[in-house]
C-alpha positions, 0 to 999 in steps of 0.5 A: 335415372335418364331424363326423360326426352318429354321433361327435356323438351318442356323445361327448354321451352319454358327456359329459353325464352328468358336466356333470348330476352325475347317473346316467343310463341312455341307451336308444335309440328305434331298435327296439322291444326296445331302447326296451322295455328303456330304459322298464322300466329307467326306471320301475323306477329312477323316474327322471325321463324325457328325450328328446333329438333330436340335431342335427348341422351344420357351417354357420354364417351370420355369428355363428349356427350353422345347424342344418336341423329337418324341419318335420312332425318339429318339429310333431309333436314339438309336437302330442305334448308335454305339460306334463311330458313333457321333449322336448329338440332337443340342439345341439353348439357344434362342426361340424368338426374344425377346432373340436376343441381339446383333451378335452371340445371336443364336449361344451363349449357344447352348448345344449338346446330344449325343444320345449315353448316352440315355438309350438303353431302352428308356422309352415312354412318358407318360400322366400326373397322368397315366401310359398310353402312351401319345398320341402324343408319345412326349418326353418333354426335359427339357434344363439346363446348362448342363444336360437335364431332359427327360420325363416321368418317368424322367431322366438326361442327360449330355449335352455339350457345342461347345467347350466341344463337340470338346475337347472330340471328339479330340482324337477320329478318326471316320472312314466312313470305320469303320460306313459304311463300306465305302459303302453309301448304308449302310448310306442311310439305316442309313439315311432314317430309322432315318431322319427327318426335321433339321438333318445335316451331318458335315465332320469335319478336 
């Protein structure tokens, strides 16, 4: 039976905290208040700042776990990122609840991409055997240890592991001042322009 996206999402957020060896404080992007609350709590703690899209899918083609990302997300998730704003699609090793195999199975082998190293441009997807966009406008991602391929008109990204994600984000202090000019306003606009279902903020010490 596929695993339902709500189980991926809240056994991720219960986990990861112990895979970074951090204190996290989660806060959801579905309301206002909610979101309100998360960035005051952010800026408060000066913790450094993480939004992570979950994805969930049970498809996998040959050795590749499929994921599905809308096009005008992944784009405008894109458009908005900035050198230092952290925004990370979030992709669990497991589908199904046949791949549960003891404690901590969802948790194992989840790997991360930062939409910063997305191509600025990013190509629309397209129908197989044409050059017409497809209709859904649905990018396929195709998951490997490490990398991902994007369709169509394929290309390869990097994807990092927990441990790698924090290893890298170390040295590096994302001020709310510095993305939103400390105004919540300005990361509401962010916000309601980008959001979709699975998206979580992380104020991370």
């Amino acid at each position: 039976m596929r695993i339902p996206e709500k189980t991926i999402e809240l056994n991720l957020c219960k986990d990861l905290p112990r895979l970074w060896k951090k204190d996290v404080l989660w806060f959801g992007l579905t309301q206002k208040q909610e979101a309100r609350a998360g960035f005051d709590a952010c800026a408060k703690i000066g913790a450094k700042l993480l939004l992570l899209q979950f994805k969930a899918s049970n498809h996998y083609v040959g050795s590749a776990h499929r994921f599905h990302g809308p096009h005008h997300q992944m784009q405008a998730l894109r458009d908005r990122v900035r050198s230092k704003r952290l925004v990370y699609y979030v992709f669990p090793a497991v589908g199904s609840t046949h791949h549960l195999k003891g404690p901590n199975s969802i948790v194992k082998g989840v790997q991360f991409l930062d939409v910063a190293s997305l191509p600025a441009i990013i190509p629309v997807p397209l129908a197989n055997g044409r050059r017409t966009p497809r209709v859904n406008m649905r990018h396929y991602i195709d998951v490997y240890t490490g990398h991902a391929v994007i369709h169509s008109d394929p290309f390869q990204v990097r994807l990092e592991s927990p441990e790698g994600l924090f290893t890298d984000l170390e040295p590096i202090k994302v001020s709310l001042a510095d993305e939103f000019e400390g105004n919540f306003r300005s990361f509401w606009r962010f916000i309601s322009e980008v959001r979709q279902r699975g998206m979580y903020g992380v104020a991370a010490v």
